[in-house]
ZADORO-487442 format. One line per 4 residues: number of its first residue (from 1); their letters; for each residue x, y, z of N, C-alpha, C. Coordinates in nm, 4 decimals. Layout:
<kolgus>
NUM	A	X:Y:Z:X:Y:Z:X:Y:Z ~ ...
</kolgus>
This chain:
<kolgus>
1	XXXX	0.4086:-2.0261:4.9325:0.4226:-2.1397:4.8432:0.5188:-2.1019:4.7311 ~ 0.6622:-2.1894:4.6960:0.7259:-2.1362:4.6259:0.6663:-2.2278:4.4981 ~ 0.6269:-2.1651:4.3836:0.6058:-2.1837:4.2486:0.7295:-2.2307:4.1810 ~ 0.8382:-2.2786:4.2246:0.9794:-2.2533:4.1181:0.9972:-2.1225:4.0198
5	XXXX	1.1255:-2.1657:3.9344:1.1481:-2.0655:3.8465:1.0855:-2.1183:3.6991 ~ 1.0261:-2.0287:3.6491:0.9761:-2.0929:3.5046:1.0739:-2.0085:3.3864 ~ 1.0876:-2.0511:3.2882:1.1725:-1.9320:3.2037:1.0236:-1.8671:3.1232 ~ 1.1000:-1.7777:3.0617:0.9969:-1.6681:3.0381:1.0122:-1.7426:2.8804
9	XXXX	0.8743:-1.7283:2.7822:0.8270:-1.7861:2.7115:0.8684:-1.6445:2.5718 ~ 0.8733:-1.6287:2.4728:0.9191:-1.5236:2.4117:0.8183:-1.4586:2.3369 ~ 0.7882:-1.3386:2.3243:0.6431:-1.3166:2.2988:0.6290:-1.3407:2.1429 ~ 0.4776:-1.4001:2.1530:0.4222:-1.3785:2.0038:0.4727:-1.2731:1.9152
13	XXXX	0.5529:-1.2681:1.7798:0.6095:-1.1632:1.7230:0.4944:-1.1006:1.6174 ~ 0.3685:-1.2042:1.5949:0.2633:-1.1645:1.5304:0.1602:-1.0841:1.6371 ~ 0.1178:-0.9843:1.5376:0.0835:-0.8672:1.5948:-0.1036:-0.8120:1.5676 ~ -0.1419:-0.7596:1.6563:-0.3112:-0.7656:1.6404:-0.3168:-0.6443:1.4989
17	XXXX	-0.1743:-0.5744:1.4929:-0.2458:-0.4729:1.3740:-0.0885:-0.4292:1.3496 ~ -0.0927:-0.4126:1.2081:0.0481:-0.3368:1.1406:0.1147:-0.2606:1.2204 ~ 0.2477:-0.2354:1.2262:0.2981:-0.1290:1.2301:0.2864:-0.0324:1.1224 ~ 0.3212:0.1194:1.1906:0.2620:0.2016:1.0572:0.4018:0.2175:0.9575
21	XXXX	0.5163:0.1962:1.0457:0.6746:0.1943:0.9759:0.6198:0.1537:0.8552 ~ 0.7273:0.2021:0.7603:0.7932:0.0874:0.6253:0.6517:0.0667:0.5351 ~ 0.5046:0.0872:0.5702:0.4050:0.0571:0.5112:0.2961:0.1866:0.4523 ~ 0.3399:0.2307:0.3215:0.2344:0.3194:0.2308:0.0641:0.2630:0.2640
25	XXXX	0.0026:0.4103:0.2661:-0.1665:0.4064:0.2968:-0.2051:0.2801:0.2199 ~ -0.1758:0.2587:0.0845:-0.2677:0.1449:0.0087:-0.1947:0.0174:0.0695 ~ -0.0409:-0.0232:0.0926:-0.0142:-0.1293:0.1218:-0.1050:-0.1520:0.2594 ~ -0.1157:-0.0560:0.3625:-0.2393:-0.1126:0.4832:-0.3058:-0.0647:0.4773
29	XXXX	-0.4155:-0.0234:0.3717:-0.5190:-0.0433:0.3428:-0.5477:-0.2019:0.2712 ~ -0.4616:-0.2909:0.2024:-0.4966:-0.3532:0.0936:-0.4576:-0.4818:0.2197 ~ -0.3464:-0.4619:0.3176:-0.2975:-0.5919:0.4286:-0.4298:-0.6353:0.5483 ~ -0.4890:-0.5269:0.5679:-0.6009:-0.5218:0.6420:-0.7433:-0.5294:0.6103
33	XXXX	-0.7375:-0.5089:0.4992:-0.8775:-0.5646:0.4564:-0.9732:-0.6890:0.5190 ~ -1.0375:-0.6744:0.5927:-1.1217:-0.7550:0.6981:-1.1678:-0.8639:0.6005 ~ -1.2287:-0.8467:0.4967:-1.3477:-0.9584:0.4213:-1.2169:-1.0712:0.3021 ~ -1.3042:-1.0934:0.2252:-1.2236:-1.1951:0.1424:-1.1233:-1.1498:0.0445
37	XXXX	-0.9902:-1.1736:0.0455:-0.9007:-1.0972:-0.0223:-0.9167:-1.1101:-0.2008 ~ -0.9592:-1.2944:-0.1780:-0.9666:-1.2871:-0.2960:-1.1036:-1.2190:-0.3891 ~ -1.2036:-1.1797:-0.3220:-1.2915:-1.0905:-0.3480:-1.2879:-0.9633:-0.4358 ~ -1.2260:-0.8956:-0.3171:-1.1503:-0.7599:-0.3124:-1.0300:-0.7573:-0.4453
41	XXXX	-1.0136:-0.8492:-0.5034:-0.8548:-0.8512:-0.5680:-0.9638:-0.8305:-0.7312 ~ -1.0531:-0.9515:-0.7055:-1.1531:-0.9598:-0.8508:-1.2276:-0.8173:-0.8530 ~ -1.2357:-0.6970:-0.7814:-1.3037:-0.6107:-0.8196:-1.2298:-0.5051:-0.8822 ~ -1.0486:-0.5035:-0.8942:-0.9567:-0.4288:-0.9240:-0.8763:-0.5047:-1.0066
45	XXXX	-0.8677:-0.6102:-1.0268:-0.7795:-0.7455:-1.1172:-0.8675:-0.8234:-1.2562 ~ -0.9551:-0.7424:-1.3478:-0.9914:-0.8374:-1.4318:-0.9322:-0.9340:-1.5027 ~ -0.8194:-0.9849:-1.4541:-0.7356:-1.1118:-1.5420:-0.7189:-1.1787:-1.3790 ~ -0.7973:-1.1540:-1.2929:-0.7323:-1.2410:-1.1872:-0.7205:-1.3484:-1.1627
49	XXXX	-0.6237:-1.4698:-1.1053:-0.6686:-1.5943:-1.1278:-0.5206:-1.6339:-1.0678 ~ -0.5180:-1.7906:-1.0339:-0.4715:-1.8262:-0.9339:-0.4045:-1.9281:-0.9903 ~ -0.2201:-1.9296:-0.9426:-0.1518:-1.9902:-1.0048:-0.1185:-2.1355:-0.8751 ~ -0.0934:-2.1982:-0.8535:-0.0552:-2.3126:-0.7662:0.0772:-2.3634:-0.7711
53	XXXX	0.1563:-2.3894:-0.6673:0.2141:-2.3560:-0.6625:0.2979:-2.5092:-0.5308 ~ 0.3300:-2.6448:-0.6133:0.3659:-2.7375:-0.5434:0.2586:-2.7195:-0.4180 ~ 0.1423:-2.7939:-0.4777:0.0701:-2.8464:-0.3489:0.0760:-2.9953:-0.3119 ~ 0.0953:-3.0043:-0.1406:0.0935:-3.1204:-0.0840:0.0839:-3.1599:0.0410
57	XXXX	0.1458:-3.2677:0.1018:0.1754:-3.2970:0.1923:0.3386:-3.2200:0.2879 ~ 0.3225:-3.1751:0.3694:0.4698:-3.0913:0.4078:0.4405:-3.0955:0.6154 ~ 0.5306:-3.0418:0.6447:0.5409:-3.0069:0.7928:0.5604:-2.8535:0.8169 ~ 0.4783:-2.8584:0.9172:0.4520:-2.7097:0.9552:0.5749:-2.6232:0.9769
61	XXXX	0.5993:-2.4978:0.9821:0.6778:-2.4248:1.0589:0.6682:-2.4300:1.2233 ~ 0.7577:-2.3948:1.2705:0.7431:-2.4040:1.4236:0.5889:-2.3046:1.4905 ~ 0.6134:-2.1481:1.4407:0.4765:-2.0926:1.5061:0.3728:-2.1572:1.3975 ~ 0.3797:-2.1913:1.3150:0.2087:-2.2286:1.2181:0.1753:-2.3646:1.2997
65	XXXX	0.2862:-2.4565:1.3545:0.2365:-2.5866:1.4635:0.1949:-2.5159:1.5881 ~ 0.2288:-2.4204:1.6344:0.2065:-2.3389:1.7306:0.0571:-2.3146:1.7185 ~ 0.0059:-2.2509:1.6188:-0.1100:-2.1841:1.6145:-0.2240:-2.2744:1.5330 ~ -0.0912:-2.3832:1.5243:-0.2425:-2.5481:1.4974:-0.2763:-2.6009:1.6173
69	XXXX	-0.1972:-2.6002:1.6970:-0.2157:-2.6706:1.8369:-0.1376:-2.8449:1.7847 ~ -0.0162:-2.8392:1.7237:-0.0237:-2.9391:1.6173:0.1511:-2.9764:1.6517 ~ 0.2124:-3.0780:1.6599:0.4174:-3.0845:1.6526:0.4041:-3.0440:1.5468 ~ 0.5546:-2.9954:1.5255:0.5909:-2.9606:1.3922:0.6525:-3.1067:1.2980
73	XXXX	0.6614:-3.2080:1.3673:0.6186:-3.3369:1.3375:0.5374:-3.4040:1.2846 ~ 0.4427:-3.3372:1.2552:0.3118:-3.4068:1.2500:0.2774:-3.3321:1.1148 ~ 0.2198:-3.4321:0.9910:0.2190:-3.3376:0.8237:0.1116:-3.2795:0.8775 ~ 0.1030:-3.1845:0.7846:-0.0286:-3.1567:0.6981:-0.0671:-3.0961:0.5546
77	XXXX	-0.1563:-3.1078:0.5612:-0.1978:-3.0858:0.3932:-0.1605:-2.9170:0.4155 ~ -0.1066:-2.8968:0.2744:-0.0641:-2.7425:0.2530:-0.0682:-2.7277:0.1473 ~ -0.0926:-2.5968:0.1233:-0.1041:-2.5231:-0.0731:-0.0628:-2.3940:-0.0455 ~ -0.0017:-2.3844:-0.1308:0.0743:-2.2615:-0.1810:0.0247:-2.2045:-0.2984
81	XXXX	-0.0529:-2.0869:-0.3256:-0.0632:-2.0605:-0.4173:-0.0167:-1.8762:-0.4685 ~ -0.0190:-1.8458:-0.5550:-0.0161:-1.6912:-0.6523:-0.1315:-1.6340:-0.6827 ~ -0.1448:-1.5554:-0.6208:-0.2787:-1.4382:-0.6510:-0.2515:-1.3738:-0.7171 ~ -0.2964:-1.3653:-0.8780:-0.2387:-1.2910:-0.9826:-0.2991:-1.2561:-1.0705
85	XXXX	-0.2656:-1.1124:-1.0834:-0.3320:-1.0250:-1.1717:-0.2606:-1.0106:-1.3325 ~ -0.3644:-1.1436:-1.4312:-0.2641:-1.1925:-1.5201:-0.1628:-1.2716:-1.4808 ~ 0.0314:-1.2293:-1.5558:0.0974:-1.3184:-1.5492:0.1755:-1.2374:-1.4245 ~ 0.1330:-1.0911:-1.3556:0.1740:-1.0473:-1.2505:0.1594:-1.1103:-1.1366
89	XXXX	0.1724:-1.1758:-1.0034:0.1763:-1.2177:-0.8930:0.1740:-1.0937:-0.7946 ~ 0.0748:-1.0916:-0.7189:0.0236:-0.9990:-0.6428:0.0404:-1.0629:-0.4792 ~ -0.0258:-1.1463:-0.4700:0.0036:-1.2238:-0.3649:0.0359:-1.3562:-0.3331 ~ 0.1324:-1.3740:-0.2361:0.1482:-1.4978:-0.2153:0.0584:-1.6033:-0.0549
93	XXXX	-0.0088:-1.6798:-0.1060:-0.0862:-1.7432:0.0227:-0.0604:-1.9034:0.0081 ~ -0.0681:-1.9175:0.1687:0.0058:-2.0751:0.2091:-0.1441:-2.1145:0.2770 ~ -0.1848:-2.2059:0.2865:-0.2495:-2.2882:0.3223:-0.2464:-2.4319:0.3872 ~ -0.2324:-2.4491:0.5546:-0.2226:-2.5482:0.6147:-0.3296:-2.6297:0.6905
97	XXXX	-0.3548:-2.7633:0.7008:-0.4432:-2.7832:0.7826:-0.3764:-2.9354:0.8022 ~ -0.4162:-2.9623:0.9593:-0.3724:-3.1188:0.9662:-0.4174:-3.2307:0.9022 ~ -0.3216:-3.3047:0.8559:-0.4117:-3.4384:0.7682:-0.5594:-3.5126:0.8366 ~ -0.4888:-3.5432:1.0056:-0.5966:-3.6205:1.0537:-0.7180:-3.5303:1.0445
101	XXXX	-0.8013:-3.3920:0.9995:-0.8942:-3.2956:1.0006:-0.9513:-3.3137:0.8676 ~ -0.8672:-3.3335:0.7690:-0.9152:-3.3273:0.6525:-0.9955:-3.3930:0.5882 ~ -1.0007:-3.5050:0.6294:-1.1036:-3.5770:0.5517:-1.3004:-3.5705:0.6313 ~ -1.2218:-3.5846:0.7786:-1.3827:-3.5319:0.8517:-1.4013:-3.3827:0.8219
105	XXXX	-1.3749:-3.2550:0.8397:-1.4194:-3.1589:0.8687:-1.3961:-3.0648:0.7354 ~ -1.2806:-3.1391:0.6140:-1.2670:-3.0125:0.5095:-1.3121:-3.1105:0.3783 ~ -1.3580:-3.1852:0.3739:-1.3370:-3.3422:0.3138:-1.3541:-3.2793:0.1210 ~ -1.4229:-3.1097:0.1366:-1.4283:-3.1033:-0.0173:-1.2485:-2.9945:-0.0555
109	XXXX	-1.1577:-3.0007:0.0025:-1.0966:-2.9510:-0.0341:-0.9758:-3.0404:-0.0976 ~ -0.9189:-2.9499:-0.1987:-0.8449:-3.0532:-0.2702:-0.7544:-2.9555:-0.3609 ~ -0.5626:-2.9625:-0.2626:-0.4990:-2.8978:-0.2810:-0.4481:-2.8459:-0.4408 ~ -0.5289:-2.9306:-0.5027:-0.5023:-2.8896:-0.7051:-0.6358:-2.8121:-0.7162
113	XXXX	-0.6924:-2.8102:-0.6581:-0.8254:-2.7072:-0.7447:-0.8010:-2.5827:-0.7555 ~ -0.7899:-2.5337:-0.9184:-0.7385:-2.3632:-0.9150:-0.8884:-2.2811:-0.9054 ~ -0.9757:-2.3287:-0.8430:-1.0575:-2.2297:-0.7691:-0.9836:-2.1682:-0.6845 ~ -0.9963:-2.0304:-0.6083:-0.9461:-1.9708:-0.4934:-1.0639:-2.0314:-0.3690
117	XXXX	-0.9367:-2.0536:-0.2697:-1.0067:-2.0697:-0.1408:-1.0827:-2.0149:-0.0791 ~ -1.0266:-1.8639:-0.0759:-1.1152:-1.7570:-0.0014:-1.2854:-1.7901:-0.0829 ~ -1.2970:-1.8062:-0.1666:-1.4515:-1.8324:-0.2533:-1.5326:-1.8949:-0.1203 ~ -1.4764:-2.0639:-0.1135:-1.5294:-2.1356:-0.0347:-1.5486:-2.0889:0.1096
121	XXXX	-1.4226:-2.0075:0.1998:-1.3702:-2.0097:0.2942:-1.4948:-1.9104:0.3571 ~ -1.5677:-1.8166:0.2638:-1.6149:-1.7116:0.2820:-1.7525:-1.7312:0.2606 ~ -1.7686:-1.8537:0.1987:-1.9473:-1.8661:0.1740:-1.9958:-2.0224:0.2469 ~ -1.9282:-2.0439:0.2945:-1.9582:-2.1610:0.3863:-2.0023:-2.1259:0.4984
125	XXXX	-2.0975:-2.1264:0.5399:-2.2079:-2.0969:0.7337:-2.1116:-2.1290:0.8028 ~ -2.1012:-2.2806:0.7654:-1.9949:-2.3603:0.8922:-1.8779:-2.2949:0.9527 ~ -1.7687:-2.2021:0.8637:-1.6911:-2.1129:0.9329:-1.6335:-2.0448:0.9536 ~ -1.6003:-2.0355:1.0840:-1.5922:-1.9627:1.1537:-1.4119:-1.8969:1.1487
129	XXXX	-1.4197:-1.7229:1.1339:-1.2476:-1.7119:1.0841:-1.2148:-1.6247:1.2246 ~ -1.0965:-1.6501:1.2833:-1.0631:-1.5888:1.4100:-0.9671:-1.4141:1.3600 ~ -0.9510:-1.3514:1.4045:-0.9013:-1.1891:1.3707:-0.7909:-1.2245:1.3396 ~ -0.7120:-1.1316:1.1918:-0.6219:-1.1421:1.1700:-0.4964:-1.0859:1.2711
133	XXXX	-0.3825:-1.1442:1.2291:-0.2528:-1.1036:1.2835:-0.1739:-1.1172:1.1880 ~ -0.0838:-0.9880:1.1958:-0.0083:-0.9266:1.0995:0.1745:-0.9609:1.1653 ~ 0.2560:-0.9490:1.0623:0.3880:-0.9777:1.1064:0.4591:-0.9155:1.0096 ~ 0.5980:-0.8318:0.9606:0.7103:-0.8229:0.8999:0.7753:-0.9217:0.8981
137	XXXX	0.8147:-1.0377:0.8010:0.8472:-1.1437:0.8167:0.9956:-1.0376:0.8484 ~ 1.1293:-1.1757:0.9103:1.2511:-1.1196:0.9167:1.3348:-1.2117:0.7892 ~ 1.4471:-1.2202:0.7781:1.4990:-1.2742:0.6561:1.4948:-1.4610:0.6921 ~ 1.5428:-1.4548:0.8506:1.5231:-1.5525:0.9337:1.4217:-1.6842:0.9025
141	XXXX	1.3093:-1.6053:0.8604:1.2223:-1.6602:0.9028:1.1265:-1.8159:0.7757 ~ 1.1019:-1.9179:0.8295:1.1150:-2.0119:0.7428:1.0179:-1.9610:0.5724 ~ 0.9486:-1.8613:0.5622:0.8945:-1.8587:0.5031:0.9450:-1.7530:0.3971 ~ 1.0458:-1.6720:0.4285:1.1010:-1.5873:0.3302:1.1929:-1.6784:0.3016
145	XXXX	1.2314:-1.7753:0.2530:1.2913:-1.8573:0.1049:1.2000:-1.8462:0.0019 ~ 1.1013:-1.8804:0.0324:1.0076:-1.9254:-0.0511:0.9949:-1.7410:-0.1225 ~ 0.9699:-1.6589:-0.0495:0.9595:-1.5179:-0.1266:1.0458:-1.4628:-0.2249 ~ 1.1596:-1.5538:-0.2318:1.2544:-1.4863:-0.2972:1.2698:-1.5371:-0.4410
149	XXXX	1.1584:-1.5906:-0.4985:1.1050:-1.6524:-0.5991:1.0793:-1.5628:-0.6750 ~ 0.9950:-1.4834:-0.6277:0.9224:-1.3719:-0.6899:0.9375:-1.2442:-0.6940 ~ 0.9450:-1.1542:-0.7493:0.9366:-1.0131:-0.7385:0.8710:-0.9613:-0.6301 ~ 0.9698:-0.9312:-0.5450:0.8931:-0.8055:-0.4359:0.9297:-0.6566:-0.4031
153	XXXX	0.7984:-0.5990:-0.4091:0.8331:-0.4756:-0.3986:0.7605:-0.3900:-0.2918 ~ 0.7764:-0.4724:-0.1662:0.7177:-0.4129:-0.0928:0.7661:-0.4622:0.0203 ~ 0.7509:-0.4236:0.1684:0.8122:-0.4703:0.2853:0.7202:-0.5833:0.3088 ~ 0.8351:-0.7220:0.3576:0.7305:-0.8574:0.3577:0.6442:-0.8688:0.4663
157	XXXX	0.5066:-0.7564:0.4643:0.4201:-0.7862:0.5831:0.3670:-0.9022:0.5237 ~ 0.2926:-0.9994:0.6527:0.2386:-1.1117:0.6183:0.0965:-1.1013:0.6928 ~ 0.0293:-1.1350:0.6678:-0.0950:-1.1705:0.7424:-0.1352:-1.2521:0.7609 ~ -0.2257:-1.3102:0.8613:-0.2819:-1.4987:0.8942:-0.3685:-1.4402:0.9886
161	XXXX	-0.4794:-1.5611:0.9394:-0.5965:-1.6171:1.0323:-0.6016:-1.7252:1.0542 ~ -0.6627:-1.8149:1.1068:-0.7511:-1.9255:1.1009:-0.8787:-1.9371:1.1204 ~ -0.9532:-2.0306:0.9904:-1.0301:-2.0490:0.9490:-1.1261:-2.1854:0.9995 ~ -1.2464:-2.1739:1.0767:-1.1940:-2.3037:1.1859:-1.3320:-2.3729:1.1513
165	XXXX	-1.3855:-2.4964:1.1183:-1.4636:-2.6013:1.0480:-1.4761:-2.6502:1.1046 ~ -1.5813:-2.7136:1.1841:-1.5997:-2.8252:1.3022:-1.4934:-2.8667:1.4148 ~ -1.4884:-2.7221:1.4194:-1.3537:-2.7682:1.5291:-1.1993:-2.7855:1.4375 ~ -1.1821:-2.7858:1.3438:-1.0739:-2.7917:1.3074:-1.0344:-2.7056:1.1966
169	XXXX	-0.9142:-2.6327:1.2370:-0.8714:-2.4905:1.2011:-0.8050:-2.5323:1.0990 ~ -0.7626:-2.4230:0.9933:-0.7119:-2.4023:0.8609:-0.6396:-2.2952:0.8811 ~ -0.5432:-2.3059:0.8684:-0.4131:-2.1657:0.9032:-0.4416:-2.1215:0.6900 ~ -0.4481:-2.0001:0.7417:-0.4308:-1.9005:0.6021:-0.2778:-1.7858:0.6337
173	XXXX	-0.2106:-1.7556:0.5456:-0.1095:-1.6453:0.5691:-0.0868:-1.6196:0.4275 ~ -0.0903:-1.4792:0.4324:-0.1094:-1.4015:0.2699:-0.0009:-1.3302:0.2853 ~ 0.0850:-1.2775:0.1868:0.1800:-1.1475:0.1227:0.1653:-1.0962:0.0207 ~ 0.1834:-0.9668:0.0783:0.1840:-0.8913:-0.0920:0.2846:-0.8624:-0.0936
177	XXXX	0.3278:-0.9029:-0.2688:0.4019:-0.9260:-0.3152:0.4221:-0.7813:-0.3756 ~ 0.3488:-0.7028:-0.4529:0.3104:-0.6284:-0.5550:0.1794:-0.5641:-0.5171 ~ 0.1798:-0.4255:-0.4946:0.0471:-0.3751:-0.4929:-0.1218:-0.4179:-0.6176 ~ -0.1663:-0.4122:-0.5721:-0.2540:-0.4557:-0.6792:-0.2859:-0.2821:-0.7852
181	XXXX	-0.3844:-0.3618:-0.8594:-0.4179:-0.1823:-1.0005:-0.4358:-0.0417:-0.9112 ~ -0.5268:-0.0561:-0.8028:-0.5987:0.0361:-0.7526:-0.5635:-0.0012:-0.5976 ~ -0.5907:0.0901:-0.5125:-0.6148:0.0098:-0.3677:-0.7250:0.0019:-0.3094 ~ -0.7839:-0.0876:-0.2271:-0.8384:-0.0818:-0.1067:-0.8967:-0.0086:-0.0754
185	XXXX	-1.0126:-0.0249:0.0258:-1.1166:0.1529:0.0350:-0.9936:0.1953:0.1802 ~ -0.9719:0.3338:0.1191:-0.8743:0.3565:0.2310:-0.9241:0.3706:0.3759 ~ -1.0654:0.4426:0.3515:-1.1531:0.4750:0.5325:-1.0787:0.3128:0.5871 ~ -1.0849:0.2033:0.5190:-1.0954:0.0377:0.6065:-0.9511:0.0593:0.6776
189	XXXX	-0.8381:0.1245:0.6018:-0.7026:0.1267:0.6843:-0.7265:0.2376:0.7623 ~ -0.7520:0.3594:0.7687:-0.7709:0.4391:0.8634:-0.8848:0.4281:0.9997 ~ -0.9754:0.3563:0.9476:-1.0612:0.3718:1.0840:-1.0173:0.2139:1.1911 ~ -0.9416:0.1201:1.0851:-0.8227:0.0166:1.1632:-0.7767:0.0427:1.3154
193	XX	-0.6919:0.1743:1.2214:-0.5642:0.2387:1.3174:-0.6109:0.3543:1.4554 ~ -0.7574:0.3624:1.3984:-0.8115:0.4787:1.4968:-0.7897:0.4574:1.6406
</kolgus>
């Protein structure tokens, strides 16, 4: 039975775990951190707090429609915000979810609230967060414009999950921008990589 020819599909460039290149012990210790970032940031950041950053309505990138199951046609609600220690910016995190989801399945979220997400994202039963994947953004890529805003001093690894609510997922993707005061328990990056 001949199947035809299919073309070959190009692989996912997001990755189940860092490369060790280009990345100091605390930067993957602090990229890999399994639990809530913004957690982890308040136990080393006593001025921490969260700047916002044009939240709204927008269209996805090509892989973030990818990994909505979503066109890149199709809005959705997004926030951008600054994880910042003081008037320092530590991290930068984007926040997407489709409009038609939002009002059934996220209905208390509301892209101006300078609460941090991770708060909610992390004490809610309902859900459920799938394993992170890590990436080196390239210069290419739609989301390093937006980085070049800010001071960076570090190679642009990125990280993303989704965060998934009655069936309907919430794309998260974080950068550090700036190491934070202290790092990360380092055993969490080493027993990672084991």
């Amino acid at each position: 039975m001949n199947h035809g020819h299919f073309p070959a599909l190009p692989p996912d460039p997001w990755l189940a775990r860092p490369l060790r290149s280009n990345l100091c012990r605390a930067h993957r210790s602090w990229l890999t951190t399994p639990d809530s970032l913004t957690a982890a940031l308040r136990t080393v950041c006593p001025r921490f707090q969260v700047r916002i950053l044009e939240p709204g309505a927008r269209f996805p990138f090509p892989d973030e429609a990818r990994l909505l199951g979503i066109s890149c046609r199709q809005p959705v609600w997004c926030r951008e915000v600054l994880l910042c220690d003081g008037a320092l910016p530590l991290v930068f995190a984007r926040s997407l979810l489709p409009l038609k989801d939002l009002p059934r399945a996220w209905p208390t979220l509301d892209a101006r609230d300078p609460r941090p997400l991770g708060e909610r994202l992390f004490t809610d039963p309902q859900v459920r967060r799938t394993p992170l994947h890590f990436r080196k953004l390239p210069r290419y890529h739609p989301l390093s414009p937006r980085l070049r805003r800010f001071p960076l001093d570090l190679p642009p690894w990125a990280r993303r999950s989704l965060h998934v609510r009655q069936g309907a997922p919430l794309l998260v993707t974080e950068i550090f921008l700036t190491l934070p005061p202290k790092p990360a328990d380092p055993a969490q990056a080493q027993s990672f990589f084991a």
